[in-house]
C-alpha positions in Angstrom: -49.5 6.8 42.2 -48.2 9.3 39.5 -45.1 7.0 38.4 -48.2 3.9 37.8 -50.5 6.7 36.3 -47.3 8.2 33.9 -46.1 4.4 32.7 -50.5 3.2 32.0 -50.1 5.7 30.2 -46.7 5.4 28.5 -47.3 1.9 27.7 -50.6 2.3 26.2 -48.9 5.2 23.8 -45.7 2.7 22.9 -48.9 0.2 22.1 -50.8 2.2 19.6 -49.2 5.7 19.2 -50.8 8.9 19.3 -54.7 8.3 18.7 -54.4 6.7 22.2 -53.4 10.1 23.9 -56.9 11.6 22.1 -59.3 8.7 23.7 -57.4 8.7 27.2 -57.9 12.7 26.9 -61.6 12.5 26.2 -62.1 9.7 29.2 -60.2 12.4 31.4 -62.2 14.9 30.3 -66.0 13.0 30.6 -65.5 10.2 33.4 -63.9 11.1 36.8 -62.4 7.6 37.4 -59.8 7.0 39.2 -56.4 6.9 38.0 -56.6 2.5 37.7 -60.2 2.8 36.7 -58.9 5.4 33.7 -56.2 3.2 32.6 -58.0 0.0 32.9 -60.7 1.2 30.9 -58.6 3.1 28.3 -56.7 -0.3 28.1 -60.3 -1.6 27.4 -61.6 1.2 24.8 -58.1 0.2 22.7 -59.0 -3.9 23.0 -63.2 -3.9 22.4 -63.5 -1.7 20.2 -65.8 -2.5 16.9 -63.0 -3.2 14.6 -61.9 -6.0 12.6 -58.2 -5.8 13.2 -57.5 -3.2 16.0 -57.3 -0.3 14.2 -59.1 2.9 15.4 -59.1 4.9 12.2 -62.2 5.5 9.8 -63.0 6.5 7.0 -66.2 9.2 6.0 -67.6 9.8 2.8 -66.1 13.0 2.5 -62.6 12.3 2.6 -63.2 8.7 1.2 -61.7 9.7 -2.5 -58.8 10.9 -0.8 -58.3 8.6 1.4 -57.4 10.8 4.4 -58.3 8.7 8.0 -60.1 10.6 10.4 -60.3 9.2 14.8 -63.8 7.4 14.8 -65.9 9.5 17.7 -64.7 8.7 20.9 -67.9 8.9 22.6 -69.7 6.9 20.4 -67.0 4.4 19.9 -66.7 3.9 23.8 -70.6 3.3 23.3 -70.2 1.0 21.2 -67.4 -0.9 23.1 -70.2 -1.8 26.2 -72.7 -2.5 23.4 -70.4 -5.0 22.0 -69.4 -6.7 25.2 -72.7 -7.3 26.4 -73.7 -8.6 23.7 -71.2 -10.9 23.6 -71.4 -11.8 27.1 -74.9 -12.8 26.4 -73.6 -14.7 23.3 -71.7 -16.8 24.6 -72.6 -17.4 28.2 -76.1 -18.7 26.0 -74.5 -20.4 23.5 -72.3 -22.8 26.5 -75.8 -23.1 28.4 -77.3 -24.7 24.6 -74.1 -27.0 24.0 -74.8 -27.8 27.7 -78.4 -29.2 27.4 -77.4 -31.1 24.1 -77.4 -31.8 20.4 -81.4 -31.7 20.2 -81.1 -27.8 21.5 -78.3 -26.9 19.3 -80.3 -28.0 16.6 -82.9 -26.1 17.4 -80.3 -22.9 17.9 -79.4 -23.3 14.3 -82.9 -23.7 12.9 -83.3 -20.6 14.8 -79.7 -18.4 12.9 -81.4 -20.1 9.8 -84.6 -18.1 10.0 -82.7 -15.0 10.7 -80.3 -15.0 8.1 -83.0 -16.0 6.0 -84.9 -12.6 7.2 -81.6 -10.7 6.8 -81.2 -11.9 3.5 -84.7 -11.9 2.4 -85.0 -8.0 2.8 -82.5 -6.9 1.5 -83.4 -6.5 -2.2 -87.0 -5.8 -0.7 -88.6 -2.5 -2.1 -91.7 -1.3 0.0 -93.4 0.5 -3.1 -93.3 -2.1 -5.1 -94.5 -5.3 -2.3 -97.3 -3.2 -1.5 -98.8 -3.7 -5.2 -97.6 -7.7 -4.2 -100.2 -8.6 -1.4 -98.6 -12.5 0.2 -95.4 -11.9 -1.9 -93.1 -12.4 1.4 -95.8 -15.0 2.9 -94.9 -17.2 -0.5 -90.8 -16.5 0.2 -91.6 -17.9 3.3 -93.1 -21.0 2.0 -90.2 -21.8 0.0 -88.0 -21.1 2.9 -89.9 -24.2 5.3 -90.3 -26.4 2.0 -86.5 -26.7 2.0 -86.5 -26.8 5.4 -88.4 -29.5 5.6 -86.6 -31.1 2.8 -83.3 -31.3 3.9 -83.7 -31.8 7.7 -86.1 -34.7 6.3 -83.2 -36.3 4.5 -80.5 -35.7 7.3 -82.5 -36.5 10.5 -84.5 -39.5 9.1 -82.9 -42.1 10.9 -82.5 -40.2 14.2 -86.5 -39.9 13.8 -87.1 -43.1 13.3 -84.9 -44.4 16.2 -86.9 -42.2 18.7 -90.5 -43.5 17.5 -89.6 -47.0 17.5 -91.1 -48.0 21.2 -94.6 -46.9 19.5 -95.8 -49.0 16.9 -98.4 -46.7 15.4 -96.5 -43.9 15.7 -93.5 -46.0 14.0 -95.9 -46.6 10.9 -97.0 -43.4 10.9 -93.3 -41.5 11.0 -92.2 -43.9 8.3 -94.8 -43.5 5.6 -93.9 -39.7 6.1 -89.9 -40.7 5.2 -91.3 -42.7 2.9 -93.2 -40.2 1.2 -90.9 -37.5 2.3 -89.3 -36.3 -1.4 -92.6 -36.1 -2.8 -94.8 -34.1 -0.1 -91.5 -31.8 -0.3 -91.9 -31.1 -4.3 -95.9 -31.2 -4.2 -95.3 -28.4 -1.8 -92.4 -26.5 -4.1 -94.9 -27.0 -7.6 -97.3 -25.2 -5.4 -95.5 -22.7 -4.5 -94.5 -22.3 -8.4 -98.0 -22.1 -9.1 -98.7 -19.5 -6.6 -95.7 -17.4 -7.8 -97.4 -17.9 -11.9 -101.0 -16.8 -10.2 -99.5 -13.6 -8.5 -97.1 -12.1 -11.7 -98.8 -8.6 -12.4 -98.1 -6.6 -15.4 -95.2 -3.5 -14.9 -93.9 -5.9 -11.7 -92.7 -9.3 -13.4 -88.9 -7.6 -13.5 -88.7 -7.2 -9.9 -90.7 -10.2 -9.1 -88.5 -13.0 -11.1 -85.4 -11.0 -9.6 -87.3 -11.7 -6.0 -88.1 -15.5 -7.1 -84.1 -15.7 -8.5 -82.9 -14.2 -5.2 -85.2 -16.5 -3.3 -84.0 -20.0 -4.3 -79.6 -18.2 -4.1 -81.0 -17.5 -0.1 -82.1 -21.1 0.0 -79.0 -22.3 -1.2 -76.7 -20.3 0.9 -78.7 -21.2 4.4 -79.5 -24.7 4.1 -76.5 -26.2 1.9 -74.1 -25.4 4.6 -76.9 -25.5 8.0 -77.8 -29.2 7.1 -73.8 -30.0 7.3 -73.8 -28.0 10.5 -76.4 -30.1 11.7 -75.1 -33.8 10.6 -71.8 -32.4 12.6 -74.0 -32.2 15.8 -75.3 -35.3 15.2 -72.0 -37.1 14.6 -70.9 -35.6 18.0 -71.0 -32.3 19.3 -67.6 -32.4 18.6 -67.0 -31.8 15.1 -69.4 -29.1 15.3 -68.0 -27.0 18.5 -64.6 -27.7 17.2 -64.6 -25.8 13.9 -67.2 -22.8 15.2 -64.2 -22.4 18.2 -61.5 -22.6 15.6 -63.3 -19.5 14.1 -64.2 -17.6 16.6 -60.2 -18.1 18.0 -59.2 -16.7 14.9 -61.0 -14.0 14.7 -59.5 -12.8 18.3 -56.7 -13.5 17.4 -56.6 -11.5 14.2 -57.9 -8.8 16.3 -55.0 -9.0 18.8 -52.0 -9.0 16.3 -53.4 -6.5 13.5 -54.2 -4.4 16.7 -50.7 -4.4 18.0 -48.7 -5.4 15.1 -50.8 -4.8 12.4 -48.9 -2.7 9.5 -49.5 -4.4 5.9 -53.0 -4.3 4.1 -53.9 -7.7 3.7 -56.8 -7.2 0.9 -58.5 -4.3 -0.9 -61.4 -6.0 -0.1 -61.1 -5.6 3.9 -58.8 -2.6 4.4 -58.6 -3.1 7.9 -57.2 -7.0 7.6 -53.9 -7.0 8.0 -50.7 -9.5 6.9 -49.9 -9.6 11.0 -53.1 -10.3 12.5 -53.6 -12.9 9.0 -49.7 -14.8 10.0 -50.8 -14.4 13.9 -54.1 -15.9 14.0 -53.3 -19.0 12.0 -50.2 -20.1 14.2 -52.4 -19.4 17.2 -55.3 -21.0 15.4 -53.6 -24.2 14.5 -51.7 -24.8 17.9 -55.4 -23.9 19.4 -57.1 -26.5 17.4 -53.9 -29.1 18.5 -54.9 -28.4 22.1 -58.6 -27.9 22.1 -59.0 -31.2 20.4 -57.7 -32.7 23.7 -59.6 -31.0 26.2 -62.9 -31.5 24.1 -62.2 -35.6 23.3 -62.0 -36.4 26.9 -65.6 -35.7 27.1 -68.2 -38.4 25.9 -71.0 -35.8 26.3 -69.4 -34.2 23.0 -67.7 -37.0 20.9 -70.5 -39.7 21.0 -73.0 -39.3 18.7 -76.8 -39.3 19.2 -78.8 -41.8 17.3 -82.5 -40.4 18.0 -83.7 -37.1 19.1 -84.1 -37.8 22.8 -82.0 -35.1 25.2 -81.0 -37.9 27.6 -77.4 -38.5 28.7 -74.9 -40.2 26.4 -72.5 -43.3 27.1 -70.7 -44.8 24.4 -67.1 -46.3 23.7 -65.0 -42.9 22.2 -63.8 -45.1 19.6 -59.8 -45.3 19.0 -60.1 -41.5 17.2 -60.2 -40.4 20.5 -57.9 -43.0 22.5 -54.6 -41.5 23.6 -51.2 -43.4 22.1 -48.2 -42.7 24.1 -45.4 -41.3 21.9 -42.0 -41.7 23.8 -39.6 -38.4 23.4 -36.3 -40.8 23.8 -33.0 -38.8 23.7 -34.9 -35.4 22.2 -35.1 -34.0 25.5 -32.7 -33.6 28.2 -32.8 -35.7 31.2 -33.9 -33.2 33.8 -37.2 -33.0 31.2 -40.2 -34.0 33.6 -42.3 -35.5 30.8 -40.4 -38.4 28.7 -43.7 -39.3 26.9 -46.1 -37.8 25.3 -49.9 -38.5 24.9 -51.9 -37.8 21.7 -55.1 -38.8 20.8 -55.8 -39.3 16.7 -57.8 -36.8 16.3 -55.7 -34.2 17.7 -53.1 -34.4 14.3 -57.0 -34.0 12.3 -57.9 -31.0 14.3 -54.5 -29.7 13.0 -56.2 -30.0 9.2 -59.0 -27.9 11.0 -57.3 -25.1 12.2 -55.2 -25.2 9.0 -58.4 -24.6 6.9 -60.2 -22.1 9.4 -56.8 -20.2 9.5 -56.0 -20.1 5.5 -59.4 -20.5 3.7 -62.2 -19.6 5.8 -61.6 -16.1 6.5 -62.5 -15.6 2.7 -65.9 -16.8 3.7 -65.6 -13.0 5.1 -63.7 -11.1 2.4 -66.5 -12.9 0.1 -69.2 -11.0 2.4 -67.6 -7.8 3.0 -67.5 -7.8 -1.8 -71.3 -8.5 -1.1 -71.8 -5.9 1.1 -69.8 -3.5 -1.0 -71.6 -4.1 -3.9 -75.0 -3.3 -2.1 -73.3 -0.3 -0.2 -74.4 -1.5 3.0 -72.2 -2.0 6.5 -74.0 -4.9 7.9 -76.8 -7.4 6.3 -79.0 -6.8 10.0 -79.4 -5.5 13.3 -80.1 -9.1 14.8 -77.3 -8.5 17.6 -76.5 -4.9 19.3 -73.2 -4.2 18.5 -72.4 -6.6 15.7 -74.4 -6.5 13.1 -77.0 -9.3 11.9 -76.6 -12.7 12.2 -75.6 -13.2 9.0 -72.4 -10.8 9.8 -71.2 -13.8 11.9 -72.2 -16.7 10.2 -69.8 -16.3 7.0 -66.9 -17.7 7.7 -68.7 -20.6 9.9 -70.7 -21.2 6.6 -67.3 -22.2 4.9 -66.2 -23.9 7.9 -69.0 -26.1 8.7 -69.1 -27.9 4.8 -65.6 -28.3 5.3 -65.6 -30.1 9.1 -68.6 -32.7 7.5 -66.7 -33.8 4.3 -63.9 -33.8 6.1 -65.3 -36.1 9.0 -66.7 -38.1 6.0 -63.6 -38.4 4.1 -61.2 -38.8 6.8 -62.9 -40.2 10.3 -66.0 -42.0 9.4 -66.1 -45.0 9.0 -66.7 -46.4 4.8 -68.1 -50.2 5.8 -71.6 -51.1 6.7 -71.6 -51.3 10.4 -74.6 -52.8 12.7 -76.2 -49.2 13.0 -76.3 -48.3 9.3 -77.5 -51.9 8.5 -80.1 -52.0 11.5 -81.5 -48.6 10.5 -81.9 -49.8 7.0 -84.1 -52.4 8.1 -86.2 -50.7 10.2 -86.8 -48.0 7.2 -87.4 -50.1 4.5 -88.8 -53.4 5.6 -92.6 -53.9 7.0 -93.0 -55.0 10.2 -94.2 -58.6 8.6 -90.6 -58.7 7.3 -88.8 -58.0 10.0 -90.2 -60.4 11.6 -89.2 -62.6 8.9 -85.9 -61.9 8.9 -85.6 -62.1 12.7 -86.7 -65.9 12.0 -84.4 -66.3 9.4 -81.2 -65.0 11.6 -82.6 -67.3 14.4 -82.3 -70.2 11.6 -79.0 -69.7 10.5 -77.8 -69.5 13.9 -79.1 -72.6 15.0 -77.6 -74.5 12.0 -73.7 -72.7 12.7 -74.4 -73.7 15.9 -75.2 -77.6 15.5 -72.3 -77.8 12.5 -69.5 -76.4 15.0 -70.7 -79.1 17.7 
């Protein structure tokens, strides 16, 4: 029992050096465990912390201008550890149980992050003394905040709408005259909500409340440009949309993992705690993660087919040939007591490697573009959304950059650039009248009938 105890204990010192002797000490000192329960949990405090790259030290305002580290509090620091995990336990044990019931429910999970970062966002440039002289001021952010909403989940779900009313024939009529008129109920709605902004202005206030209006429409911008690519992702297939948010989350682990046991060379003045280690680490682990996850997640039709209406049934489709494995034979590379001689690779497994490439290289500065912000307001985090972590705007910057990246990839790359039945089909059913349709439908029947009596 003492020789385990003595080498926990040795190897957790050869791990991070002598801060870990200090936290071991003070879980000694407050928690009879056990000696496995001690070193298991110690092991624990050093790995779940609340830092970005492993390490333990922190800075206080005090010694901040000389730049002398101090050990965070242990107590509240192991606090903060089962904080964290719960949280994250919650997290993602609900965020499986969504991708689980479908793209209709993830959809509605991201309209969801929207209005929160939105909140986040919204209040922080908020002064109390001066909103309470501005009676609806936050009620007309608001309506600027569903306008777009509306807007651009009008443009980017239109034909999945449509596909789900057709059965109805009234209802049909009445969805399309609303896609029909979509663009302009959306700016009738904005010039009202210009109006209203003119009507409330209020002398020794207009500084603060054009800086509200500016700061309004940069939110707007920031949530929805990259949340209506999230959602045309989840639309294509649940796929290119679990894909690149895994790819993040992996690399942030993973940057964790090697900055906490490697970690040695700042990285950027921006995030002290990044290191050159945990930055090398996480994208090899990253990209051979994205190689190997593209696998496991294209055998599975519930997340590669894509949904063409808004029901929440089951999906069967053909995976197409991105998602087709092609046998690669490994000839005289390998030696003959090798038990695989072939290897198979689906298509979109070398395009996941373009994934993990980006989320390794240039989304993390979807972060180090945060942490500036955050600097420059001289706050930690933008909310308190999620115990532990922050708000959700803390963990939705690098999957901002991510997500605009994974749809112009998919359009550039994957998609495909001629008309197909579906894009020709739902153009039809949007902009022709039911008395044309029916028209055409004759027509086709026409020219059918004539191939058919010329080939005889």
């Amino acid at each position: 029992m003492l020789f385990c105890s003595a080498g926990g204990g040795l190897l957790l010192l050869l791990l991070r050096g002598e801060y870990v002797i200090t936290r071991c000490n003070y879980l000694t000192r407050h928690f009879p465990f056990h000696w496995k329960e001690a070193t298991i949990i110690s092991l624990c405090c050093c790995l779940a912390g609340d830092y970005t790259d492993g390490t333990l030290l922190a800075t206080t305002d005090g010694n901040r201008a000389n730049g002398q580290p101090l050990l965070v509090n242990d107590q509240n620091k192991y606090k903060s550890m089962l904080i964290r995990t719960y949280s994250t336990v919650w997290m993602i044990g609900g965020f499986a149980f969504i991708v689980y019931m479908g793209h209709l429910y993830i959809w509605a999970m991201v309209v969801v992050i929207q209005i929160y970062m939105a909140r986040e966002l919204f209040n922080l440039l908020r002064k109390s003394s001066e909103e309470k002289q501005l009676p609806g001021f936050r009620l007309l952010n608001w309506h600027f905040f569903f306008t777009a909403m509306l807007y651009t989940y009008g443009r980017f779900l239109s034909r999945q709408l449509v596909n789900t009313v057709t059965s109805d024939h009234l209802l049909y009529k009445v969805v399309s005259g609303l896609i029909k008129y979509q663009m302009f109920i959306c700016y009738f709605l904005y010039i009202a909500g210009f109006v209203w902004f003119i009507l409330t202005l209020k002398k020794k206030a207009y500084k603060y409340q054009f800086k509200q209006y500016a700061w309004t429409h940069m939110i707007l911008l920031t949530v929805f440009a990259q949340s209506a690519f999230t959602v045309a992702n989840i639309f294509e297939g649940i796929f290119w949309f679990l894909l690149p948010a895994s790819l993040i989350v992996i690399n942030d682990i993973f940057a964790y993992l090697f900055g906490f046991f490697l970690g040695r060379t700042p990285l950027i003045k921006l995030s002290p705690k990044k290191t050159w280690e945990g930055f090398i680490g996480a994208s090899v682990t990253t990209i051979i993660s994205a190689f190997l996850l593209a696998n496991v997640m294209g055998r599975s039709q519930w997340l590669t087919c894509p949904r063409k209406d808004l029901s929440t049934g089951w999906l069967y489709c053909d995976p197409g040939p991105m998602f087709k494995s092609e046998h690669y034979s490994l000839g005289e590379w390998v030696p003959h007591w090798f038990p695989w001689k072939e290897l198979a690779i689906m298509p979109v497994q070398w395009h996941a490697l373009a994934l993990g490439l980006f989320a390794s290289i240039i989304a993390p500065f979807g972060g180090f573009f945060a942490s500036g912000f955050k600097r420059a307001f001289k706050i930690k985090d933008f909310g308190d959304s999620i115990p532990g972590h922050g708000g959700i705007t803390d963990r939705m910057d690098c999957q901002m950059v991510m997500a605009v990246f994974a749809y112009i990839y998919h359009q550039s790359f994957i998609a495909p650039h001629n008309f197909s039945v579906e894009i020709i089909l739902d153009q039809i059913i949007r902009n022709l009248a039911y008395e044309e349709q029916k028209y055409l439908y004759e027509r086709l029947g026409e020219i059918f009938h004539e191939r058919q009596l010329t080939q005889s």
